[in-house]
C-alpha positions, -999 to +999 in steps of 0.1 A: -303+393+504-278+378+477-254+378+504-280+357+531-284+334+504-247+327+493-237+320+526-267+299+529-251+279+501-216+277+516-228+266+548-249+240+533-226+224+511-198+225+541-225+206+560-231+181+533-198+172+533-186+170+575-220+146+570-205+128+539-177+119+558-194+106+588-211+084+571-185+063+554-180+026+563-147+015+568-143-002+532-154+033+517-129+052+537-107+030+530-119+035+488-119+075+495-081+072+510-073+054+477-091+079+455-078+110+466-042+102+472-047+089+432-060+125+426-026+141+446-051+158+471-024+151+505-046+171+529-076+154+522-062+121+529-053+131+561-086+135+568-090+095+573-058+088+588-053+082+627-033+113+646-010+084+657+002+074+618+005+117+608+025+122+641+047+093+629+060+111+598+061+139+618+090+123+644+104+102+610+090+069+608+108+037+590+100+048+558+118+072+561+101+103+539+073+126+544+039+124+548+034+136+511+062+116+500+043+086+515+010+090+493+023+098+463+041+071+462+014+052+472-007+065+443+017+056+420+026+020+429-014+008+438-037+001+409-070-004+431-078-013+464-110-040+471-116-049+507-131-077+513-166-072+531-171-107+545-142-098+565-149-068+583-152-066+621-167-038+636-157-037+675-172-006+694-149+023+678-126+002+659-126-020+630-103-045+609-110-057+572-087-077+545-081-055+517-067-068+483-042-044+469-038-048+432-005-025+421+001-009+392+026-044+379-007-061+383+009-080+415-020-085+442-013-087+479-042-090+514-036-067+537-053-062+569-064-028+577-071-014+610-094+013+617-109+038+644-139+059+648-126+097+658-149+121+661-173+105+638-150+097+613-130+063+607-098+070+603-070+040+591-051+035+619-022+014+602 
């Protein structure tokens, strides 16, 4: 019965959280990317990025480093991330918002996210 119920639990809470992130918005996926690469966790911001972008490190891309590479030194150059609501567009199963990146030498700079619904989930697409 102990068993049943532990199960129980882990399929709940595995559950809860395939729902959690289907129901993000594109400004809090865009939030979650920022918060997890900040808290090192690589494979869960993979989660929210587009097939396209992770095959792109994959063949080399023009940054020329890894995937991990990539987010870490993401985390360490951005300070916060605020997108900017009034500009979201929502088209079908994509979507584009401003976001105001503040870095960690308190510079600020827009950038325009794109974004696609895959299986659920938006995932950033650029």
């Amino acid at each position: 019965m102990g068993l049943l119920i532990a199960l129980s639990g882990i399929f709940l809470a595995a559950f809860n959280h395939s729902q959690e992130k289907k129901d993000l918005t594109p400004s809090e996926t865009i939030i979650t990317v920022h918060e997890l690469a900040k808290d090192g966790d690589i494979e869960g911001t993979k989660e929210y990025m587009d097939d396209d972008i992770l095959m792109a490190f994959e063949k080399g891309t023009y940054w020329g480093g890894t995937y991990p590479e990539f987010i870490l030194d993401y985390a360490e150059k951005t300070k916060f991330v605020s997108p900017i609501e009034k500009q979201l567009v929502i088209s079908g199963e994509s979507a584009t918002i401003d976001v105001m990146i503040t870095y960690t030498d308190q510079s600020e700079e827009t950038k325009k996210y794109v974004l696609v619904m895959e299986n659920g989930i938006w995932k950033i697409a650029n």
